[in-house]
C-alpha positions as CSV (number, residue, x, y, z in Angstrom):
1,X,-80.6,-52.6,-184.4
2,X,-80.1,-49.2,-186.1
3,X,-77.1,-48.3,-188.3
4,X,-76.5,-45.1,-187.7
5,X,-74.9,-43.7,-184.8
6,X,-77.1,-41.2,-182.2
7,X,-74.8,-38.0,-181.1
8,X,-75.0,-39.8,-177.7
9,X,-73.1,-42.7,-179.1
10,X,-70.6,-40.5,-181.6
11,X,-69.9,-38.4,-178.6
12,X,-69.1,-41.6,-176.2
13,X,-67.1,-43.0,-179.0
14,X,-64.9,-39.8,-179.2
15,X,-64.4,-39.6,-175.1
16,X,-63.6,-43.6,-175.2
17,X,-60.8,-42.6,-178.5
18,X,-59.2,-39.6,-176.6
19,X,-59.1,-41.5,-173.3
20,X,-57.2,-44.6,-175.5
21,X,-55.1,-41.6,-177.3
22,X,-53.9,-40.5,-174.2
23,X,-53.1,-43.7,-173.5
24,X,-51.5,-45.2,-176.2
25,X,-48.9,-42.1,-176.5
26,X,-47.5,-43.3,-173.5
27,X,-46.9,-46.8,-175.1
28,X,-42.9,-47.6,-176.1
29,X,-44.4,-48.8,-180.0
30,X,-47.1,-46.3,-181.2
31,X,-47.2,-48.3,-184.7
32,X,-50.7,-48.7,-186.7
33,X,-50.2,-50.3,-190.0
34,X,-52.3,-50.4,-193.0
35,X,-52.3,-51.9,-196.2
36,X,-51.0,-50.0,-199.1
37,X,-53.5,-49.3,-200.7
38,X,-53.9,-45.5,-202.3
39,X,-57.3,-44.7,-200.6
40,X,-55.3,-45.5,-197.4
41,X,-52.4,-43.2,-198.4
42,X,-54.9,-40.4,-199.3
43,X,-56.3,-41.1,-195.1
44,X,-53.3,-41.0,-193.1
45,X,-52.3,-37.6,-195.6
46,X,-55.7,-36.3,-194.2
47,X,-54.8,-37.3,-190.9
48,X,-51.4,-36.2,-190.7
49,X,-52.5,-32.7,-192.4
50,X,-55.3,-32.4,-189.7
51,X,-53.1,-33.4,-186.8
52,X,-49.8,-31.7,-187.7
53,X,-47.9,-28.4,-187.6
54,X,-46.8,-28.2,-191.1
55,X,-43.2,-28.9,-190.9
56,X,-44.2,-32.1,-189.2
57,X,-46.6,-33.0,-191.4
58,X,-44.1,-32.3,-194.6
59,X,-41.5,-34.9,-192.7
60,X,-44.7,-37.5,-192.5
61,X,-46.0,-37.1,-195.8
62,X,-42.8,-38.4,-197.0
63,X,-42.6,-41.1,-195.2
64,X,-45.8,-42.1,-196.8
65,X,-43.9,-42.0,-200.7
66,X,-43.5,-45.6,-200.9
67,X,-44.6,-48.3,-198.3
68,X,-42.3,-49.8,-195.4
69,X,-41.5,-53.2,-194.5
70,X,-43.8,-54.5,-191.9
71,X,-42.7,-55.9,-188.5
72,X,-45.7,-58.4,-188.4
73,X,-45.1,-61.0,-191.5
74,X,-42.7,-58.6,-193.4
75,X,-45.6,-57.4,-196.0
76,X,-45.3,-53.6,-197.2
77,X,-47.5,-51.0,-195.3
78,X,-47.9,-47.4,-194.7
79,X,-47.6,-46.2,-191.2
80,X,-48.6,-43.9,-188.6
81,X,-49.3,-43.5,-184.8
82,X,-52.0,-44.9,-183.4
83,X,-52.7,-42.3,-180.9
84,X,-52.8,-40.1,-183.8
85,X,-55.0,-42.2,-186.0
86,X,-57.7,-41.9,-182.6
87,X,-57.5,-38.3,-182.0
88,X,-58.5,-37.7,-185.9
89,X,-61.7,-40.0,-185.5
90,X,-62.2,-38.6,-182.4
91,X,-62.2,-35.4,-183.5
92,X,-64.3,-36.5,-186.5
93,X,-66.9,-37.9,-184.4
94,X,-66.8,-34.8,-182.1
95,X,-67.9,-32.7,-185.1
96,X,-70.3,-35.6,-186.6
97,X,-72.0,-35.4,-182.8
98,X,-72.8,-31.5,-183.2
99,X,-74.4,-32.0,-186.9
């Protein structure tokens, strides 16, 4: 089995992400949690920069300053939406698919 993704697959992968997206955003909790680590912080920024009108994404950034409390075994964790987080790989894939 191959590694690497065709631009068949990236571009299913990206339909399959914005049809879950468009899902999720309906959902009552849109939390995704990830560890706290700084390569995740430096992520979600990318996300939220790539995703957001700037005044939004100012308000989100700083949420990201120091980690939150978790709802699932009270560890600390940076968050974001989930529908978000799947647009930006979607996206990402999208452009990966046209290479």
């Amino acid at each position: 089995m191959n590694n690497q993704f065709s631009k068949t697959e990236l571009q299913m992968l990206a339909n399959i992400l914005d049809m879950a997206a468009n899902e999720f955003s309906n959902h009552g909790s849109n939390d995704f949690a990830v560890e706290p680590t700084q390569e995740n912080k430096e992520l979600l920024i990318d996300i939220i920069k790539a995703t957001s009108c700037e005044e939004d994404a100012e308000y989100e950034i700083e949420k990201l300053e120091k980690p939150s409390k978790s709802y699932f075994g009270n560890k600390d964790c940076y968050y974001s939406y989930d529908w978000v987080v799947m647009r930006y790989f979607a996206s990402k894939c999208k452009n990966l698919a046209k290479e």
